[in-house]
FIRO-252718 format. One record per residue (C-alpha): residue in three letters; x, z, y. Coordinates in steps of 0.001 Angstrom, whole numbers, plus 500000, padded with zeros to 6 digits. Each point is the difference from the previous one (the first is absolute). Example, Ala and Ser with C-alpha at 12.3 -4.5 7.8 and 13.67 -1.06 7.14 Angstrom:
// FIRO-252718
ALA512300507800495500
SER501370499340503440
***
This chain:
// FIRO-252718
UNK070821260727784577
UNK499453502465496734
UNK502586501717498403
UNK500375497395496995
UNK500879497503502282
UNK502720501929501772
UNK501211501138496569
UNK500256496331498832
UNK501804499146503227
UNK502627502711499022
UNK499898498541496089
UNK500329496440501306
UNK503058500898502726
UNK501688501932497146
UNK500477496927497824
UNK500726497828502838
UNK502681502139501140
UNK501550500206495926
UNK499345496288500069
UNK502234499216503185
UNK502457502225498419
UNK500264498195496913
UNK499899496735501821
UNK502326500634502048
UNK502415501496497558
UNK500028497441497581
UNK500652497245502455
UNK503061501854501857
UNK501317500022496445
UNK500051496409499468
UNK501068499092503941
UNK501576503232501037
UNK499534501745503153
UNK502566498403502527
UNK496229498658501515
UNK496927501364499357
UNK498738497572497884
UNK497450502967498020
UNK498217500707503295
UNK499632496550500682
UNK498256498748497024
UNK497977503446499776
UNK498656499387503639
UNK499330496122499755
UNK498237500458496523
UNK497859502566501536
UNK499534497665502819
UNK498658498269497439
UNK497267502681498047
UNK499110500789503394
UNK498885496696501198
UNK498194499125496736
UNK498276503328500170
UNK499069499119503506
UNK499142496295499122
UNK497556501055497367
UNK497868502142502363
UNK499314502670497941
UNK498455503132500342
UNK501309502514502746
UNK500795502272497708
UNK501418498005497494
UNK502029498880502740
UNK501233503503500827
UNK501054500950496513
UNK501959496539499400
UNK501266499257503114
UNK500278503612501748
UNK500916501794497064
UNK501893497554497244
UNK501633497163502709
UNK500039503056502936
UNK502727501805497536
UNK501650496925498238
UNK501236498258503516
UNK501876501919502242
UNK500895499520503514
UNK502425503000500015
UNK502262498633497863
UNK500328497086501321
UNK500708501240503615
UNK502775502536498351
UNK501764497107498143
UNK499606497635502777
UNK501607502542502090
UNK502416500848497848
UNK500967496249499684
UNK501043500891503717
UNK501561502932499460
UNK502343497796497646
UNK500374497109502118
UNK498384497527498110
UNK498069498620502564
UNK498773496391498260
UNK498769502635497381
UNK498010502438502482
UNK498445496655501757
UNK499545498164496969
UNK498248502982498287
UNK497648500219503401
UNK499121496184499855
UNK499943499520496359
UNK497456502901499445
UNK497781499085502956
UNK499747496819499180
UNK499776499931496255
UNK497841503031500471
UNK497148498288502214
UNK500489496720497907
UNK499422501992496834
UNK496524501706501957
UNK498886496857500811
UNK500673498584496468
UNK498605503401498289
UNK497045499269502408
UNK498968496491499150
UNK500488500724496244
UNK497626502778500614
UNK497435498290501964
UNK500034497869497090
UNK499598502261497328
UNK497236501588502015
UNK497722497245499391
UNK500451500450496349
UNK499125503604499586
***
């Protein structure tokens, strides 16, 4: 790996990270943030990029910029551990199990979706 490449990684993980906050922000506005609805639809949605980037079989390194860098920074397991636990912490326990199976599922549903699409698309390019 040259240095461009691990500069673009850092480019690409910078807007991913201002893009999950932005995300995420805008839709605890609308819903509020008695569940974290944010971190769900920033994690499935990158499900998503993800598995279309990985669908398309790109280049490796095109790979590592978009999926490492941009989706690596714009999903975040983290967060969703800390609210999930903190769901627990309040007891709200249909919350902290529905936010467990409702990401895992949606998220590996919206891989596989993001997948085919790109497996599609990769036929075009």
């Amino acid at each position: 790996m040259n240095l461009l490449l691990w500069v673009g990684v850092a480019l690409a993980g910078g807007a991913g990270a201002l893009l999950r906050f932005l995300v995420d922000g805008q839709v605890s506005a609308r819903v509020g943030r008695s569940f974290p609805y944010g971190t769900l639809v920033v994690n499935v949605s990158g499900a998503v990029a993800l598995g279309l980037l990985i669908g398309m079989t790109l280049r490796p390194e095109t790979v590592l910029l978009a999926g490492t860098g941009a989706v690596g920074a714009y999903t975040t397991f983290s967060t969703w551990m800390f609210e999930t636990q903190r769901l627990g912490e309040d007891r709200q326990l249909t919350g902290l199990l529905s936010n467990i199976v409702v990401s895992l599922l949606a998220g590996i549903l919206a891989a596989e979706v993001g997948a085919e699409v790109g497996r599609a698309l990769g036929g075009a390019l």
